[in-house]
N, C-alpha and C positions, 0 to 999 in steps of 0.2 A: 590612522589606525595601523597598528602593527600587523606586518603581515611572517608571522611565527615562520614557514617557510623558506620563503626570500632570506630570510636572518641567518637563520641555518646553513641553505646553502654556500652566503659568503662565507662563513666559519668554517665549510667543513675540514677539516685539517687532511682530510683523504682527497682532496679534490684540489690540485695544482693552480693558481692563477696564470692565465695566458696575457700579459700584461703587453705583450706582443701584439698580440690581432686582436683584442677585447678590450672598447672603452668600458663596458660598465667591471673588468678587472680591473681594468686600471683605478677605476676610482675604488679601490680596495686594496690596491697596494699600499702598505707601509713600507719607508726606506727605515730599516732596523742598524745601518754602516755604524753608526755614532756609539751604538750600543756593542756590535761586535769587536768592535776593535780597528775598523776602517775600512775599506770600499773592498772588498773582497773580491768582489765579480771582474772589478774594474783590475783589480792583479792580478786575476787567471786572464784576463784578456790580455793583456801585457806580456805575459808571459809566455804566452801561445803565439801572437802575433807581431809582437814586437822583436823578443830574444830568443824565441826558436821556431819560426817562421818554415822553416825548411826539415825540421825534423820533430818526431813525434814528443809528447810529454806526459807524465804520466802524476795525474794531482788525486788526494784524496777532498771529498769533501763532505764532513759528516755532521752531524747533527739528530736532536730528537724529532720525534712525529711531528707535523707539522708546524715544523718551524721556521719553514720557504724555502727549503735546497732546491725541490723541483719550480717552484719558480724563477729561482735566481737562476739557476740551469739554463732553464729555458730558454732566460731573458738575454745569457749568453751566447747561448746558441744562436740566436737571433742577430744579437750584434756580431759574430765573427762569421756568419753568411751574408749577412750585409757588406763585409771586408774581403768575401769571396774562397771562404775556406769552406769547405766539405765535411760539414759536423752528422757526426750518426749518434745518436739520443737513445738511448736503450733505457726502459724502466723495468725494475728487476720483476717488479710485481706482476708485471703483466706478460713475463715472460719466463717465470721460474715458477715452480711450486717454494715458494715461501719457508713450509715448513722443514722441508728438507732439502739443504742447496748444499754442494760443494763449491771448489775449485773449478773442476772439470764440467759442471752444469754451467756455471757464465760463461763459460771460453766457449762451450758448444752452440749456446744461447744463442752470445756475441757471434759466432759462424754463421749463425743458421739466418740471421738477420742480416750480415752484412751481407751472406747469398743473394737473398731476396729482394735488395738495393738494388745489387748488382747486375741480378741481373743471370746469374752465372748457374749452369744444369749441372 
């Protein structure tokens, strides 16, 4: 029997797979590389850890509504703490008002976040 739910919630395009800590995500990942144009995740990782290991880097990485950025993110995040680098994850959504964001709302964001890392009064 179908359970209409369950269905849904693997689809929902608002809802990230953590393909990291979650077998039942994992068995809902799709690898889409073949179709983008090549292993993406696998060149920002490369990029960050391999050729500029010691200094900062700055990628965009865009895309429409659910079409995996926050999970491949994630999924890098995951692999370049595993490598022993200090990744801070910001999601805008949950950190901005959406409908009216500047420049100076993410950099505040971005502060106000890595404050609270850190740790720092």
């Amino acid at each position: 029997m179908l359970d209409l739910q369950k269905i849904f919630q693997a689809t929902n395009p608002d809802k990230p797979l953590f393909v990291d800590k979650s077998q039942e995500d994992q068995n809902y990942y799709i690898d889409f590389s073949s179709v983008r144009g090549g292993q993406i995740i696998e060149e920002l990782k490369n990029l960050i850890a391999i050729l500029s290991p010691e200094k900062p880097t700055c990628q965009l990485f865009t895309g429409h509504l659910g079409c995996g950025k926050s999970t491949e993110l994630r999924q890098l995040k995951a692999e370049l703490e595993q490598q022993g680098f200090h990744v801070v994850y910001f999601e805008s959504d949950q950190n901005l008002e959406m409908a009216d964001v500047d420049v100076s709302d993410i950099l505040l964001a971005i502060a106000h976040l890595l404050n609270n890392l850190l740790g720092i009064s």
